[in-house]
KEKOL-285654 format. One record per atom (N, C-alpha, C): chain; x, y, z. Coordinates in steps of 0.02 Angstrom, whole numbers, plus 32768, in hexadecimal, padded with zeros to 4 digits. Layout:
<miba A	x X	y Y	z Z>
...
! end
This chain:
<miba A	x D1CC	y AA4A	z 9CAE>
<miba A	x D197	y AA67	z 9CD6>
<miba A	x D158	y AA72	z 9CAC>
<miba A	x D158	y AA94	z 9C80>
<miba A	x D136	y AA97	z 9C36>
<miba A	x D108	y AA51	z 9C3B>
<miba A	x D131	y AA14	z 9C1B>
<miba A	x D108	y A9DA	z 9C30>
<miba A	x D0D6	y A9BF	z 9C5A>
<miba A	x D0F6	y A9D8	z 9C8B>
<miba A	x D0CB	y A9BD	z 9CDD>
<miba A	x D098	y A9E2	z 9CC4>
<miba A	x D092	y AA28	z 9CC8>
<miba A	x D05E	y AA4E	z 9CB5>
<miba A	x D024	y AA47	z 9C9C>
<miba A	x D036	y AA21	z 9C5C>
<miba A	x D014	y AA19	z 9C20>
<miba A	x CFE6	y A9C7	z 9C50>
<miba A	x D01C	y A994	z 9C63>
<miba A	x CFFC	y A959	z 9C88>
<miba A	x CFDA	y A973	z 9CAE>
<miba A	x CFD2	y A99F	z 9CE8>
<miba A	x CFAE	y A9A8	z 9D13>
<miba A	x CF70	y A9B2	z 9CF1>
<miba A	x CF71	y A9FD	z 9CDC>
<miba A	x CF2F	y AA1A	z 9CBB>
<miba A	x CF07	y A9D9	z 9C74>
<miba A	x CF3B	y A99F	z 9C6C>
<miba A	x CF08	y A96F	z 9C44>
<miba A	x CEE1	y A94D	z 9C7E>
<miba A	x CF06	y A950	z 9CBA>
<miba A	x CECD	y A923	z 9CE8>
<miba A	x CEAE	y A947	z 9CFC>
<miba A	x CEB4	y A97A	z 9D0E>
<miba A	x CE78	y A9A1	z 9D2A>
<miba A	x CE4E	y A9A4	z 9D00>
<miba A	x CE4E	y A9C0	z 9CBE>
<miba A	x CE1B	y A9BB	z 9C84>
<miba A	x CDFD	y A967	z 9C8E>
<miba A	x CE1C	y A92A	z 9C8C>
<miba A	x CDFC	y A904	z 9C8B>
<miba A	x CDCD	y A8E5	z 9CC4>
<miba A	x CDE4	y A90B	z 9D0C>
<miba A	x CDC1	y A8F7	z 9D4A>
<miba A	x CD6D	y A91E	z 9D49>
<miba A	x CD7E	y A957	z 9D15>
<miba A	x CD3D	y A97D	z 9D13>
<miba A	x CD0C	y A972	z 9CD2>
<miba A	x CD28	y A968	z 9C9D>
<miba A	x CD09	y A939	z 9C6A>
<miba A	x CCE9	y A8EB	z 9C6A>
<miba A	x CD0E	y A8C6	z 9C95>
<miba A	x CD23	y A86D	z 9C8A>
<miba A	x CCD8	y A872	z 9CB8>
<miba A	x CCAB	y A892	z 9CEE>
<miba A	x CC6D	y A875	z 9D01>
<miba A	x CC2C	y A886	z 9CE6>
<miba A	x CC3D	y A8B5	z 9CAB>
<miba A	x CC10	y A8D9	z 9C90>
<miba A	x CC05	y A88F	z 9C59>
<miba A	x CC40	y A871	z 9C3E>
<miba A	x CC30	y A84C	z 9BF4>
<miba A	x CC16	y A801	z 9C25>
<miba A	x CC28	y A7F8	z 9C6C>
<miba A	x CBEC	y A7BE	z 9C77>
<miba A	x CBC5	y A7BB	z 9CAD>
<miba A	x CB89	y A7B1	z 9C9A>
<miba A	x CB4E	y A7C6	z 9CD4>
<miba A	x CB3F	y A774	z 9CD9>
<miba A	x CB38	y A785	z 9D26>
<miba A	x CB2D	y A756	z 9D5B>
<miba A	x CAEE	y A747	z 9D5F>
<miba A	x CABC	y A77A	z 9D52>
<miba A	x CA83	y A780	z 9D6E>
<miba A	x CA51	y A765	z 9D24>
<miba A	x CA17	y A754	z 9D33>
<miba A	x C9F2	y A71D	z 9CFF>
<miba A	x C9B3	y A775	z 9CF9>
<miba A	x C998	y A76C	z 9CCF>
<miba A	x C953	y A79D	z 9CC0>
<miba A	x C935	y A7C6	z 9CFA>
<miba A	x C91F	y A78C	z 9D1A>
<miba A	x C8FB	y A7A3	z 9D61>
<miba A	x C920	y A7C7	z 9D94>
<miba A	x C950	y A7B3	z 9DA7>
<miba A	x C991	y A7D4	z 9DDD>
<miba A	x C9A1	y A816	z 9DB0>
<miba A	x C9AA	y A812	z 9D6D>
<miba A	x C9C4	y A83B	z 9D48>
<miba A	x C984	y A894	z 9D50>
<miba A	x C952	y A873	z 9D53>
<miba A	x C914	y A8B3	z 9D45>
<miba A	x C905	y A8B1	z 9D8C>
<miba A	x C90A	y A89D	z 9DC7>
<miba A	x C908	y A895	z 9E0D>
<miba A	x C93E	y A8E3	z 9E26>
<miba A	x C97A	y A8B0	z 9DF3>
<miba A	x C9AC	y A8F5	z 9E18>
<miba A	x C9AA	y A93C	z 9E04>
<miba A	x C990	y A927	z 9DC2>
<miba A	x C974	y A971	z 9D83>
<miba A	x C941	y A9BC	z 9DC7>
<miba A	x C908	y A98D	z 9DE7>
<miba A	x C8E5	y A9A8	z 9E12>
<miba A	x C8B8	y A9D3	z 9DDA>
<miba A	x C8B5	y A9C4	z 9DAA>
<miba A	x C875	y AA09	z 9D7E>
<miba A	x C82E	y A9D7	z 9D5C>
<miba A	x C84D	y A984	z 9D74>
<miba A	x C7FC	y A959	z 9D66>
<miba A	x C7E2	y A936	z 9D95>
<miba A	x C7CD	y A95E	z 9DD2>
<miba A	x C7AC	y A934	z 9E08>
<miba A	x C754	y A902	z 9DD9>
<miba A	x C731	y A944	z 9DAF>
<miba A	x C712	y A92E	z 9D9D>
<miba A	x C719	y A8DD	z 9D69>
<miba A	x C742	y A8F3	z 9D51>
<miba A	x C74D	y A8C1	z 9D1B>
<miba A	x C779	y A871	z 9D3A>
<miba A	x C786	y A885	z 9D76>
<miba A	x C79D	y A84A	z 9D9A>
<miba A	x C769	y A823	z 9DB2>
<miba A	x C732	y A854	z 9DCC>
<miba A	x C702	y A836	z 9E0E>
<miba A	x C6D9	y A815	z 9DD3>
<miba A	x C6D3	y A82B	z 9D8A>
<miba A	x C6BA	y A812	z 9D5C>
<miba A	x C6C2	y A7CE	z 9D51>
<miba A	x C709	y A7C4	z 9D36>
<miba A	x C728	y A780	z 9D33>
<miba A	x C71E	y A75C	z 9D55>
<miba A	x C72B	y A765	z 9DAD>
<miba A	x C71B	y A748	z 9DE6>
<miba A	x C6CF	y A732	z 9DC5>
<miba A	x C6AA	y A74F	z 9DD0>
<miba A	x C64C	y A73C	z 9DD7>
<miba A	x C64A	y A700	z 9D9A>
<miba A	x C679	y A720	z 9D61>
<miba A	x C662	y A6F5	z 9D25>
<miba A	x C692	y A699	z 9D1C>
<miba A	x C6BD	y A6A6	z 9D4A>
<miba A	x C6EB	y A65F	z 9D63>
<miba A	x C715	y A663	z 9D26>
<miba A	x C729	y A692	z 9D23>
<miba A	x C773	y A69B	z 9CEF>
<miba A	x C7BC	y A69E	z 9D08>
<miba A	x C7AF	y A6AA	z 9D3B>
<miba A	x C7EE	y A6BB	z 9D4E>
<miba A	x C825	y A67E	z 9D44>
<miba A	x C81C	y A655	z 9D65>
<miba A	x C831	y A619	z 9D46>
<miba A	x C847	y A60E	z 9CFC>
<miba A	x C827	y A618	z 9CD1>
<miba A	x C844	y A612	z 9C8C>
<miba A	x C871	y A648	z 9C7B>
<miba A	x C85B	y A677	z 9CA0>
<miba A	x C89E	y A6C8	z 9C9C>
<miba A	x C8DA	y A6B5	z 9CBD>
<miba A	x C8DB	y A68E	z 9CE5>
<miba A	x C912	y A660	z 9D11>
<miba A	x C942	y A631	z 9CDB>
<miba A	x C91A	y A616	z 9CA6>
<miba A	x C928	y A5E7	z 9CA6>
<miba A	x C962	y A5FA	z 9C5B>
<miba A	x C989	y A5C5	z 9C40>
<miba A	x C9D9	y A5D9	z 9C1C>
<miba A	x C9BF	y A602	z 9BD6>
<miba A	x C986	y A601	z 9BCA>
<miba A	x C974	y A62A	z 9B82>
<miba A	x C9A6	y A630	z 9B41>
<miba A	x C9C2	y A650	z 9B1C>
<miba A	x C9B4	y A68D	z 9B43>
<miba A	x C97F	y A6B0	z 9B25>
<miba A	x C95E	y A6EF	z 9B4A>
<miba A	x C934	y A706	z 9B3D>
<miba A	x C946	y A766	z 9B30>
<miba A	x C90D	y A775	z 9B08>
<miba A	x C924	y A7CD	z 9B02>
<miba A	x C8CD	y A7DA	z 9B27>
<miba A	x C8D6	y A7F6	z 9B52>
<miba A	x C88E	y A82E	z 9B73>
<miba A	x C899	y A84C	z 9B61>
<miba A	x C853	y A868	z 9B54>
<miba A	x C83D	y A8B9	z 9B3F>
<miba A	x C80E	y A8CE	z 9B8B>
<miba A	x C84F	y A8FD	z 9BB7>
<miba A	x C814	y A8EC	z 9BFC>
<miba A	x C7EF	y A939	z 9C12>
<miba A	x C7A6	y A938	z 9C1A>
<miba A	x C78C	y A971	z 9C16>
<miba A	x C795	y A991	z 9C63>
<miba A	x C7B9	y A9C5	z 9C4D>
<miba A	x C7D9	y AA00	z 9CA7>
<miba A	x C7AF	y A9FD	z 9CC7>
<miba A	x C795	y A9F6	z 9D15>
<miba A	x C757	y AA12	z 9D2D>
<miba A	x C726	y AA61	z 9D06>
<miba A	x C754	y AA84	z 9CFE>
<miba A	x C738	y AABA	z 9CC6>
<miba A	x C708	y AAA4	z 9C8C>
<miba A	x C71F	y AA6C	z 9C64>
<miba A	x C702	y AA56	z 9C33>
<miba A	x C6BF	y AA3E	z 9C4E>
<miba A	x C6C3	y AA09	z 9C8C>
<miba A	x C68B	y A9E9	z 9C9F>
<miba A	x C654	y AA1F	z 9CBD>
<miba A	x C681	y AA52	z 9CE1>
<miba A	x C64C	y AA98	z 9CF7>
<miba A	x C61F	y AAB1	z 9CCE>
<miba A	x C62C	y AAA7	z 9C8A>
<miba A	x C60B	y AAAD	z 9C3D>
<miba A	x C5DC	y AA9D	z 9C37>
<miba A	x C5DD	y AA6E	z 9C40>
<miba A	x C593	y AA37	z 9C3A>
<miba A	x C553	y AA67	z 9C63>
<miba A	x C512	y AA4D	z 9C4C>
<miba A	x C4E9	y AA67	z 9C85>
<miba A	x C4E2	y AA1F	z 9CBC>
<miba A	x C4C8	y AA48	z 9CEE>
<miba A	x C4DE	y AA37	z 9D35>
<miba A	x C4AF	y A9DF	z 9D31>
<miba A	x C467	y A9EE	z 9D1A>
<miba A	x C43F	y A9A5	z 9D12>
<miba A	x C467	y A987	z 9CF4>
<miba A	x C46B	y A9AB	z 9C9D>
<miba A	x C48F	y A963	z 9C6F>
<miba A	x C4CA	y A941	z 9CA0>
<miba A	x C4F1	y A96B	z 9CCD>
<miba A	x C51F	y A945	z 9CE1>
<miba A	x C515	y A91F	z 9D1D>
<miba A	x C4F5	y A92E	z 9D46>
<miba A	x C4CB	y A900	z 9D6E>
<miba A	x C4AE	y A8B7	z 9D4B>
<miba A	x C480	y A8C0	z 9D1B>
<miba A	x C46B	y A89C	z 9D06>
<miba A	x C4A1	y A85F	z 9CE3>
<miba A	x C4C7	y A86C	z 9CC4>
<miba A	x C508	y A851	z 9CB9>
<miba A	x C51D	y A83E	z 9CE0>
<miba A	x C52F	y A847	z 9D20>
<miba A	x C546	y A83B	z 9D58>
<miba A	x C518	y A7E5	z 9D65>
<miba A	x C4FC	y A7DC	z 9D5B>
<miba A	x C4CC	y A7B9	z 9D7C>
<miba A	x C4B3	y A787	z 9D4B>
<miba A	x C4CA	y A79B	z 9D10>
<miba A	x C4B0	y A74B	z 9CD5>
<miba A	x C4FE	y A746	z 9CC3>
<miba A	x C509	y A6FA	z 9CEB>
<miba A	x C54F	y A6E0	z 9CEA>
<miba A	x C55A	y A6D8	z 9C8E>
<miba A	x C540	y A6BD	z 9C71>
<miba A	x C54C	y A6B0	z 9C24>
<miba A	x C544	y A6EF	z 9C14>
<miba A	x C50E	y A71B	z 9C15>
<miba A	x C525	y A769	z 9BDF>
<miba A	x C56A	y A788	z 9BF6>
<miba A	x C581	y A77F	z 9C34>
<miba A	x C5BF	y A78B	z 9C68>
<miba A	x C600	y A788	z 9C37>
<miba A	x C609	y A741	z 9C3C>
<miba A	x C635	y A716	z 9C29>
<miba A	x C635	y A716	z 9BC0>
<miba A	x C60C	y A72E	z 9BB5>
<miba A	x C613	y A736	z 9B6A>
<miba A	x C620	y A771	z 9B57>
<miba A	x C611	y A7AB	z 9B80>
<miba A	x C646	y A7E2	z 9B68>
<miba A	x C67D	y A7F6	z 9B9D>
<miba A	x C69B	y A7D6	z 9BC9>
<miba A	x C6DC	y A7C7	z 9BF0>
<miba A	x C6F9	y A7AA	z 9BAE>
<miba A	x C6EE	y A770	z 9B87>
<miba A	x C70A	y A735	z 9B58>
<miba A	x C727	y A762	z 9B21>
<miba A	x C6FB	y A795	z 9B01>
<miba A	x C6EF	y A7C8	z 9AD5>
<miba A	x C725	y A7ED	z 9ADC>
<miba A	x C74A	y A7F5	z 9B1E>
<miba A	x C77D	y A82A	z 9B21>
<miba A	x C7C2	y A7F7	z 9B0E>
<miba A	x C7C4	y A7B1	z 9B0C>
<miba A	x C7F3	y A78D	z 9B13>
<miba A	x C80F	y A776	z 9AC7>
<miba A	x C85B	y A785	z 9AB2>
<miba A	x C857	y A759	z 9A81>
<miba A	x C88F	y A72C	z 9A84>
<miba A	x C89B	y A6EB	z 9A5D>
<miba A	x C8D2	y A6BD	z 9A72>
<miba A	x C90F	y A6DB	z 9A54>
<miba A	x C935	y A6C4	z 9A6F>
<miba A	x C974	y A6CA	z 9A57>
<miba A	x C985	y A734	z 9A63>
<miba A	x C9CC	y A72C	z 9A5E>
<miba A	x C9EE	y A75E	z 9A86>
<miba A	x C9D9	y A799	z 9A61>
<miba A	x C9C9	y A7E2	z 9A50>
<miba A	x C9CF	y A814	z 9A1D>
<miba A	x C9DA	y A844	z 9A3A>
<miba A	x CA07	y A865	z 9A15>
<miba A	x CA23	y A88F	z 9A46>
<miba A	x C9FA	y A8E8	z 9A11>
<miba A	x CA08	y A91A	z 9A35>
<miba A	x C9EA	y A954	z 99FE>
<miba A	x C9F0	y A957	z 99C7>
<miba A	x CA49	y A945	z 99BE>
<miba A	x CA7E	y A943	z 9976>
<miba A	x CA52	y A90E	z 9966>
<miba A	x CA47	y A8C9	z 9969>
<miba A	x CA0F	y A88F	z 9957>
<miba A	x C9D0	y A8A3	z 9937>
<miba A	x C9A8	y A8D9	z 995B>
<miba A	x C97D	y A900	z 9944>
<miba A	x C980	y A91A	z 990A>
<miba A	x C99F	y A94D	z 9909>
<miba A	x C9BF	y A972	z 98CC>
<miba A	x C9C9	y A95D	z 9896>
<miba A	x C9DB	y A920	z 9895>
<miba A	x C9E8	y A900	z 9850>
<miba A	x C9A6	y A8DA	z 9850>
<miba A	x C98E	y A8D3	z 9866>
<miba A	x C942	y A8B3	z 984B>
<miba A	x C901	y A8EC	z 984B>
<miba A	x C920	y A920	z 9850>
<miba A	x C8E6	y A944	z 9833>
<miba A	x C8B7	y A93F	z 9808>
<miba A	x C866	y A957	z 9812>
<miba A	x C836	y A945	z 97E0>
<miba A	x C836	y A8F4	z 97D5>
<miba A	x C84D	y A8D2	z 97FD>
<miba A	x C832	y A890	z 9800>
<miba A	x C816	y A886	z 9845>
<miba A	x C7EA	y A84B	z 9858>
<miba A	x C7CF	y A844	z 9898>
<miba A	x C7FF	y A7FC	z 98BC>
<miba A	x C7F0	y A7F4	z 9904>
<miba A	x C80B	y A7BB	z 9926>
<miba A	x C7C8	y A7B1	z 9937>
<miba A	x C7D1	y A759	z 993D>
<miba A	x C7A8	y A727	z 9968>
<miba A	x C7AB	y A741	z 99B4>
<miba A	x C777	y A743	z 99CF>
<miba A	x C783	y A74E	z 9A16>
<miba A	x C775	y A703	z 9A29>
<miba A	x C784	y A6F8	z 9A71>
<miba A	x C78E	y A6BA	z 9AA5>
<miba A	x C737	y A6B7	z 9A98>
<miba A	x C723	y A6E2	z 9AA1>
<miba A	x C6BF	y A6F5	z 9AAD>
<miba A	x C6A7	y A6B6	z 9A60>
<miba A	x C6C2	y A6C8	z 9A2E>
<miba A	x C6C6	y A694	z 99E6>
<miba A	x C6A7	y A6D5	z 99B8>
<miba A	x C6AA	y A717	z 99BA>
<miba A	x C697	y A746	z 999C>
<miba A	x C6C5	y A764	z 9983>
<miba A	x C6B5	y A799	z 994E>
<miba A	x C6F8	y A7C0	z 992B>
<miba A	x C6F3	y A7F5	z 9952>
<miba A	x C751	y A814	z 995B>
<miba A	x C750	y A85C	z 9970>
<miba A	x C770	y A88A	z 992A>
<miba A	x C745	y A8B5	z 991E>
<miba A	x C777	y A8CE	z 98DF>
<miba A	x C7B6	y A90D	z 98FC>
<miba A	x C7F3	y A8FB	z 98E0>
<miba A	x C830	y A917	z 98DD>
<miba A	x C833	y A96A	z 98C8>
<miba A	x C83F	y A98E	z 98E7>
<miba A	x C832	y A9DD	z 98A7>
<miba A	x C876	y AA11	z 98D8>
<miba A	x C89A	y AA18	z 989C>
<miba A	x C8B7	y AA5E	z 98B8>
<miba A	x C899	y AA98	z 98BE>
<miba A	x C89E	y AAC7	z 98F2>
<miba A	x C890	y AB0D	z 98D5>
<miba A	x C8CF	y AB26	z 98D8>
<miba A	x C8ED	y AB56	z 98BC>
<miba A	x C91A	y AB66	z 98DE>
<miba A	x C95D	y AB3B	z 98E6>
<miba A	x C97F	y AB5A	z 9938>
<miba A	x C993	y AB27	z 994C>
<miba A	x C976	y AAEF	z 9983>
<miba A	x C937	y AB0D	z 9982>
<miba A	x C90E	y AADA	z 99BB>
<miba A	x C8F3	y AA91	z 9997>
<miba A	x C8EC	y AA5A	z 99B8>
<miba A	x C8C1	y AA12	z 99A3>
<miba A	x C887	y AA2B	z 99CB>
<miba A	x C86B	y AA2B	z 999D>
<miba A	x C823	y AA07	z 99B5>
<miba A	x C818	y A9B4	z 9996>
<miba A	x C7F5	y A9A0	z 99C7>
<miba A	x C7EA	y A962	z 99D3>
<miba A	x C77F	y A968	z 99D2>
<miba A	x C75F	y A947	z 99A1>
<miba A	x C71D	y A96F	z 99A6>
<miba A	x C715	y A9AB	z 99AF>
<miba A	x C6DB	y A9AC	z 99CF>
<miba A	x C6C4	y A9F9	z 99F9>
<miba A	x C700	y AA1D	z 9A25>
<miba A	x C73A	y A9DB	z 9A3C>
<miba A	x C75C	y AA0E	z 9A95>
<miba A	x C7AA	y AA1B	z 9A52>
<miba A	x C7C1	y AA54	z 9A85>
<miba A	x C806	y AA5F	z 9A6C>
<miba A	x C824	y AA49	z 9A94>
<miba A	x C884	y AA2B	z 9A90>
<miba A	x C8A6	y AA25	z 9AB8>
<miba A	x C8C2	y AA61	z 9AD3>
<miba A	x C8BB	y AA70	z 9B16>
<miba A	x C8D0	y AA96	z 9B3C>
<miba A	x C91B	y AAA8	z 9B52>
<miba A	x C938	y AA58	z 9B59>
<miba A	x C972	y AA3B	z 9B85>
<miba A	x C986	y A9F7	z 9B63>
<miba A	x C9B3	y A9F8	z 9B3D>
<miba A	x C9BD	y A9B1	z 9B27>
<miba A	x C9F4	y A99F	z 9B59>
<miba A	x CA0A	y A960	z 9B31>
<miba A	x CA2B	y A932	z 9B43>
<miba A	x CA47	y A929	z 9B81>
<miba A	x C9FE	y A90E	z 9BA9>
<miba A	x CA24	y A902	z 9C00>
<miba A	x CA33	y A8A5	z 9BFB>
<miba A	x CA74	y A898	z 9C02>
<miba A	x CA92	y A865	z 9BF4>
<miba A	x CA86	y A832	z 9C43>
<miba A	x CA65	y A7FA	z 9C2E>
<miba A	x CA4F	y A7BB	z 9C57>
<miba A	x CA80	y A783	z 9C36>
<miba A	x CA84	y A748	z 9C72>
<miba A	x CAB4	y A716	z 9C65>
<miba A	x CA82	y A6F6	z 9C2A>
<miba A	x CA48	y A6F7	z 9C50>
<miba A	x CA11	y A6D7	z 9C15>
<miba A	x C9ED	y A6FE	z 9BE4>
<miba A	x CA11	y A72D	z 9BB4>
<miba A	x C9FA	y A761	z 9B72>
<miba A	x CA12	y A7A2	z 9B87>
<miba A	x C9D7	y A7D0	z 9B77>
<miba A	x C9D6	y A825	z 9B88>
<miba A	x C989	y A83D	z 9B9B>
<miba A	x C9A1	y A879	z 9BA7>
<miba A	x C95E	y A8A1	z 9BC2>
<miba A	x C957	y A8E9	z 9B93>
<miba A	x C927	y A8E4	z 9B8E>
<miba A	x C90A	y A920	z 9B62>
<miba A	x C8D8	y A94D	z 9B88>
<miba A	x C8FA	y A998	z 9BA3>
<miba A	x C8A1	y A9A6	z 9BC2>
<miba A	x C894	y A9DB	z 9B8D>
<miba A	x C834	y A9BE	z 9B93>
<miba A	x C80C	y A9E7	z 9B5D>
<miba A	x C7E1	y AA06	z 9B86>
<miba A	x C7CD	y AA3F	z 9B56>
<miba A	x C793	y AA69	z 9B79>
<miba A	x C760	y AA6D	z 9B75>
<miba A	x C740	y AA27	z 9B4D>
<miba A	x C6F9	y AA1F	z 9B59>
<miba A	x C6FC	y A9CB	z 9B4F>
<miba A	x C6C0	y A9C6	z 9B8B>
<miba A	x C6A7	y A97D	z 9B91>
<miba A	x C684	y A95A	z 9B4E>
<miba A	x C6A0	y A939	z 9B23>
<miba A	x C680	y A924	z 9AE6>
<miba A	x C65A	y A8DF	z 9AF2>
<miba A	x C618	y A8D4	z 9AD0>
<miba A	x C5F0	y A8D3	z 9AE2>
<miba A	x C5EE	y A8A2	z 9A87>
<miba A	x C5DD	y A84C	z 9AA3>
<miba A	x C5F1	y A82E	z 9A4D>
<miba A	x C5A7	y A849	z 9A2E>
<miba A	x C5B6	y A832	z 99EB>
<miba A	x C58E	y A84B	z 99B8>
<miba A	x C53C	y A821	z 99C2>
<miba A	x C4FF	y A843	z 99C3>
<miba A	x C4D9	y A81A	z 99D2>
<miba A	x C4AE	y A81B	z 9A27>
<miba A	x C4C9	y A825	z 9A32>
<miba A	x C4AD	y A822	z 9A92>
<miba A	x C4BB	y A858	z 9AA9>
! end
């Protein structure tokens, strides 16, 4: 009886673990279902990214909460809104290739990543928080079939523009 026990409670542990380790859902579906980046979606949308967020990557976002984008002043973000290339180069800015997860972070501290944008983001612990540039990670590792999701709390903005 002992046995059975022990079998049961391994499947149950594994019926409640086994959908967590694989996600179905690609970037976009993934921050869709999140519900905290309408801004940062309608962004992508305007800037014709979505598609490449679709696509097998994989990719790590750094994606700014509607909070973050509330940050901004209201013109600059308007104005952004509306020049598809300044758009699309700091959308790019939040993107980097290949998978990293926080633990990923961590060990590259005080070094920077290439962003998708073709700019550096520099790496920095405080603490136990990443910062990534200017934004801190808020929420790591929201797991996509195609990479992860990172939400930060400020809209970074590449070096230069």
């Amino acid at each position: 009886m002992r046995k059975l026990s022990l079998v049961i409670a391994s499947s149950v542990m594994m019926a409640v673990v086994a959908p967590q380790l694989v996600q179905a859902q690609d970037i976009i579906e993934t921050a869709t279902a999140a519900g905290n980046f309408k801004t940062f979606l309608k962004a992508l949308n305007e800037a014709g990214l979505n598609e490449t967020l679709k696509g097998p990557g994989p990719f790590t976002v750094l994606a700014p909460s509607d909070e973050a984008f509330a940050k901004l002043p209201k013109d600059k973000l308007e104005a952004l809104l509306k020049d598809k290339t300044a758009l699309r180069n700091v959308l790019l800015y939040h993107v980097i290739a290949g998978k990293l997860t926080a633990a990923d972070f961590a060990k590259i501290n005080g070094k920077s990543r290439k962003t998708i944008e073709g700019g550096d983001a520099m790496v920095m612990m405080m603490g136990s928080q990443v910062m990534i540039g200017s934004a801190t990670i808020v929420k790591a590792d929201i797991m996509a079939k195609n990479g992860v999701i990172h939400i930060v709390d400020t809209v970074m903005i590449p070096p230069g523009r």
